[in-house]
N, C-alpha and C positions, 0 to 999 in steps of 0.2 A: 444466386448461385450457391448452392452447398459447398460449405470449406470442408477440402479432405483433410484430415488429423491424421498422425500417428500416436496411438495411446499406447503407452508402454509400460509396465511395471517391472522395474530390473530387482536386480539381485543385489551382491555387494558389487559388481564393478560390469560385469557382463553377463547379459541374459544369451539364454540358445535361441534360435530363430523358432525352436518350436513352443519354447516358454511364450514366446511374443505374442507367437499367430493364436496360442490356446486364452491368454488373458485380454489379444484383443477381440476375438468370440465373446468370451467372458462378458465383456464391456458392453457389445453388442447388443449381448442379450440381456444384460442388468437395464440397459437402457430402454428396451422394449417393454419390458415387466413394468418397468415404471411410467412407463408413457401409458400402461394402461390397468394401473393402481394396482397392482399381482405381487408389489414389495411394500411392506410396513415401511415408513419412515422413521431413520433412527434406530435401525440395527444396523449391525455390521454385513456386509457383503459377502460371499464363502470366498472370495480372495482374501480379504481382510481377516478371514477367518485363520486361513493358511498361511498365511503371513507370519513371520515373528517379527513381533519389534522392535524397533533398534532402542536399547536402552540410551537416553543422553544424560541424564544426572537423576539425581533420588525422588525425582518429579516429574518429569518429562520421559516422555516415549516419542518415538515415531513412528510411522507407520512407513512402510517402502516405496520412495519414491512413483509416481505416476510422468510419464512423459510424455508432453505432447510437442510437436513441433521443434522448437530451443527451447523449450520452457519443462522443468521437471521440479515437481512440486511435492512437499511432502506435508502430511496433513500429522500434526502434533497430539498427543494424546495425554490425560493425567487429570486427577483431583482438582476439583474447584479449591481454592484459597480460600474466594472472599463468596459465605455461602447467605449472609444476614443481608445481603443489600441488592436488590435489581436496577440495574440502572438503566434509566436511556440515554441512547445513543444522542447526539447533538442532533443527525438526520431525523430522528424517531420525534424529538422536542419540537424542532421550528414544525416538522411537519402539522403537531399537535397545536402552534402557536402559547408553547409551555416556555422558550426562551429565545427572547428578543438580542440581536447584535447588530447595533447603534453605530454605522459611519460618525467619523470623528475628524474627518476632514486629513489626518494626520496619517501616512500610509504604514507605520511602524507599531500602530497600536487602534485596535477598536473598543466597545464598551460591551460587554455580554452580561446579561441578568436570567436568573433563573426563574421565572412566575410561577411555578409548580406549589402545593402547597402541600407534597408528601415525595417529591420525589427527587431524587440525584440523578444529576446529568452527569456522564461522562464525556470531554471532549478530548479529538485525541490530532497532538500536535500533528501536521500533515493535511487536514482536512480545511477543503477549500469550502467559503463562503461566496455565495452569490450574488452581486446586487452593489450597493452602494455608489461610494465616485468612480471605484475598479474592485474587479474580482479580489480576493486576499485568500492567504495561506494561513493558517494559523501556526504558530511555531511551536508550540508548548501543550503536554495533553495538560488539562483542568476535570479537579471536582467539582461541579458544581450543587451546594446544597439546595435545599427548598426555600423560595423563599430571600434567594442571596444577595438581592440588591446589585447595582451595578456594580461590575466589575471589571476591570483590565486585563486585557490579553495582547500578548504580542502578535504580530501578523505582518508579513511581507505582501506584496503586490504581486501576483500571476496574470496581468494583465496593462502590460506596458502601456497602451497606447489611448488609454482612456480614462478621464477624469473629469466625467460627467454624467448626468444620466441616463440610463438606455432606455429606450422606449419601450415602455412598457412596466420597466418598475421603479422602485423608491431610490432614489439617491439619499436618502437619511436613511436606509436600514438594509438587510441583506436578506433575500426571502428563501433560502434552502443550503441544505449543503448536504450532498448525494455522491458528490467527486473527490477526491485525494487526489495527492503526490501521485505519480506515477513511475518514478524513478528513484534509481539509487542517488543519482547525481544531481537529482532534484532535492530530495532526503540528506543529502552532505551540504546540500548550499544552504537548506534553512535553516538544520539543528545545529551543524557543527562550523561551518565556515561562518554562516549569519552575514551571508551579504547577500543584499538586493541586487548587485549586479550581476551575481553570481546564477540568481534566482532568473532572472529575463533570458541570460543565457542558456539553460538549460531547459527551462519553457520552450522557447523559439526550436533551440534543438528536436526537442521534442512533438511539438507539430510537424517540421518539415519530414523528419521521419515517419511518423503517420502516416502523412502524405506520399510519399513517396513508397512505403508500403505496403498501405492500403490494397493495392491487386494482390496481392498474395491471399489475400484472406477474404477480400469482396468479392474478386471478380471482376473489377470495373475500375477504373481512374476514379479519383477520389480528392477532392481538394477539402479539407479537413477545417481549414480557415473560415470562420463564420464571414458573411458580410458585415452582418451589426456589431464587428469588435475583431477582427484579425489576429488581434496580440490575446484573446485570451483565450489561457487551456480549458477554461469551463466549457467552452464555446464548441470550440473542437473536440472533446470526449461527445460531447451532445449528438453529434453530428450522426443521423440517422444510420447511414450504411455503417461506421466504423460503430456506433454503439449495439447494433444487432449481432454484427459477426462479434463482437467479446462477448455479449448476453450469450451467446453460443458456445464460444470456447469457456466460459465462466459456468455453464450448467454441465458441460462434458466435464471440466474439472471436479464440478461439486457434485457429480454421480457419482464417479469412482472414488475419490478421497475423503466424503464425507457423511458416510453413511453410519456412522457410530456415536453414540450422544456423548462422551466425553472429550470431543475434541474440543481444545482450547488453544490453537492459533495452527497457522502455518511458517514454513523454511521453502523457500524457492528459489531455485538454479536459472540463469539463463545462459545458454552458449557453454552450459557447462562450469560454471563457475556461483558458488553462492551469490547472490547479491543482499537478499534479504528474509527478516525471518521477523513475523505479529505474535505475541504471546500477549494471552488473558488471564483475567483472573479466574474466569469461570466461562465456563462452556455455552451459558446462555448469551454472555459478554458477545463472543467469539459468534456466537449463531448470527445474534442481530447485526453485525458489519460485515460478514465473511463475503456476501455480495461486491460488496466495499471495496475491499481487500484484494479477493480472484479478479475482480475487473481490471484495479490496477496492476496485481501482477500481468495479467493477460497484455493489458497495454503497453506494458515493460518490455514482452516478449515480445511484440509487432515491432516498436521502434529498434530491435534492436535482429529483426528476420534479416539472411542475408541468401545469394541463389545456392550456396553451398551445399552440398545433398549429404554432404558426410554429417551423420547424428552426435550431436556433443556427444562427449565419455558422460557415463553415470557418474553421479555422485557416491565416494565414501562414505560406511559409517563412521570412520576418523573422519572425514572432512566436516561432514554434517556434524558430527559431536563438538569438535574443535572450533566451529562457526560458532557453537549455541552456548558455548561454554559461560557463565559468567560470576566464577569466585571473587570474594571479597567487593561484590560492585554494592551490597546492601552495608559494608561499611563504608562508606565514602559519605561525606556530611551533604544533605540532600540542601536542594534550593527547597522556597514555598512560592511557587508561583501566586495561589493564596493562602489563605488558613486553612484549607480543608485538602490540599494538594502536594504531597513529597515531589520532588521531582531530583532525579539522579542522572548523570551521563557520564560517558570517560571514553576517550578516542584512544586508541591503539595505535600498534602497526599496520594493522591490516583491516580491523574493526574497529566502528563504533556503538556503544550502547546505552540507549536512554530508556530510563523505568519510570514509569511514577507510581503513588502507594497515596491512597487514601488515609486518611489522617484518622479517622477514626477502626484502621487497621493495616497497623504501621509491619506489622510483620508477614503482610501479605503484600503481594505484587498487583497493581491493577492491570497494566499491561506493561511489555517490556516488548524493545525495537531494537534490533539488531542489523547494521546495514555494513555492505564490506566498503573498507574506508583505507585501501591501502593505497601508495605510492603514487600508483596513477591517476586514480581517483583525485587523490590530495592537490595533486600538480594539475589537475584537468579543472578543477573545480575551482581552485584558488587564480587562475589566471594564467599556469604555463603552457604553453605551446606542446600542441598534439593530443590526440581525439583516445580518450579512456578505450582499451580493447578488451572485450567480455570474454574473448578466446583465445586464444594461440593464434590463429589464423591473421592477416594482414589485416587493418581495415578499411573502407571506402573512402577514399576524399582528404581534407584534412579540416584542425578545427580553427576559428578563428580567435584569437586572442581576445580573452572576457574584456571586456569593457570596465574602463577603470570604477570600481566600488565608489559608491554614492553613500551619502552619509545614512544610518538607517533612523533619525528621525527627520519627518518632512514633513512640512506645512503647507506645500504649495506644488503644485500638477508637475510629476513626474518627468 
């Protein structure tokens, strides 16, 4: 069943109803020219054209929001930084069989080796790994150089219930990684809270949600839960019907917002409220994960549909500037995850924000992660009672008290 969208392109706070019905025409027909190759790839669009954009600091541009559904997405624009290094992605490596990550029996840390013999892998904290005794998150982005011999990385468990091997593949090694985080509250538990408990909880939450509103977007009841593994989100993103309808809503996003070769990251609203914003070093960065990236926001936006027909408020360009803001974060004395790795973060009131910068270009950003990190958030995620609210609006049900934090390193089945 075709999912209806609304695509919207606002102004600074309210569009006219005839702005709406002229750019979702617009959309209409960019989309047809494209289905039948009548648009060059990587120019701008004549809305994009008409557009102004929202200045956000001496680097960064926006472009004006796009709105589909709860989800208003804004595609970021500006000068590559880092223009001497092409990296792959970790997706782009294992695909290649360029770098191996080694179960270590121990759910708080894995072994990752780069085999390459010219090239840098970029890995980028958030990205789940597939395979071993249970799915894992990795916590921390990494450079990895050519060449790099084993190395350590942190990693949490998205996938409770399992601590053996799945049929089918290695329990000594992990054979892809294609999925990420798909939450803000998934995003607060691994980088900033760093508990494992924190992390099962917001997984779980996050299937049942799927699940349950899966008909909004398939068409069909949808049980999201694999058989071969219930407790994991790899499992569940996989899932046929829910992975078509985002490939869906991920290619209506990536018509309209990113038809211009300097884009290097996106800032995305759900229910009306930032939750989260990807910056890159450079444009080609941002090309090779933006899949990545739109899917998980998309999946953001499902778990979080409700039958309410009133359309979030557009985003500001105070709000959006104010979200993306980040003075004085490149003084802050960085970690080294390894030697070839800056790694910086700093929680707010309301945000938090983690960068990391290649070492052999310390004054350039590789990428930077900005997710909204206020109050309730803090209290939802750390264990206090009642369900984070992305709107104004009441929300469904209530949440269950996390489960008391488990130590994060472990030697023995979850």
């Amino acid at each position: 069943m075709a999912m209806k969208t609304k695509v919207e392109s606002p102004g600074r706070r309210i569009a006219s109803n005839r702005t709406h019905s002229n750019l979702l025409s617009l959309l209409m027909a960019g989309l047809a020219l494209r289905a039948a190759g009548a648009e060059p790839a990587g120019e701008p669009s004549s809305a994009e054209n008409s557009a102004p954009l929202i200045k956000v600091d001496k680097s960064i541009s926006a472009v004006p929001g796009v709105r589909m559904r709860n989800i208003e997405v804004f595609a970021l624009v500006g000068p590559d930084q880092i223009t001497k290094r092409d990296y792959l992605t970790l997706s782009e490596a294992m695909d290649k069989h360029l770098v191996r990550i080694d179960e270590t029996r121990n759910v708080s840390e894995l072994k990752i080796e780069n085999l390459s013999g010219g090239a840098h892998v970029f890995i980028q904290a958030g990205d789940i790994v597939k395979g071993g005794q249970q799915d894992r998150v990795l916590i921390t982005d990494l450079v990895l150089p050519p060449k790099s011999g084993q190395q350590p990385i942190g990693s949490f468990c998205v996938e409770q219930g399992r601590w053996t091997r799945r049929t089918g593949e290695s329990a000594a090694d992990f054979s892809k990684s294609d999925k990420q985080l798909i939450t803000m509250m998934q995003r607060y538990a691994v980088k900033s809270a760093k508990q494992q408990s924190a992390v099962w909880t917001e997984v779980d939450k996050s299937k049942k949600a799927l699940t349950m509103n899966a008909p909004k977007i398939t068409g069909r009841e949808i049980n999201v839960e694999a058989n071969a593994s219930p407790s994991s989100l790899q499992l569940a993103l996989e899932n046929k019907d829910l992975a078509d309808a985002l490939k869906q809503m991920r290619e209506e996003l990536t018509a309209k917002l990113l038809q211009r070769s300097d884009v290097i990251g996106v800032a995305y609203a759900i229910n009306g409220k930032l939750v989260n914003a990807e910056i890159y070093g450079s444009a080609r960065l941002f090309a090779k994960l933006r899949n990545k990236v739109l899917e998980a926001a998309a999946a953001e936006a499902v778990t979080e549909l409700t039958d309410d027909k009133v359309v979030p408020q557009a985003i500001t360009e105070q709000e959006l500037c104010a979200f993306l803001k980040t003075e004085g974060l490149s003084e802050l004395k960085p970690s080294k995850p390894n030697a070839q790795t800056e790694w910086r973060e700093r929680e707010e009131s309301k945000r938090a924000v983690f960068e990391s910068r290649d070492a052999d270009f310390r004054d350039a950003t590789c990428h930077r992660n900005v997710i909204l990190a206020d109050e309730s958030v803090k209290a939802s995620v750390r264990g206090n009672p009642g369900i984070y609210n992305y709107s104004t609006r009441p929300q469904r049900g209530s949440q269950n008290a996390a489960p008391e934090q488990r130590p994060r390193r472990q030697t023995a089945q979850p």
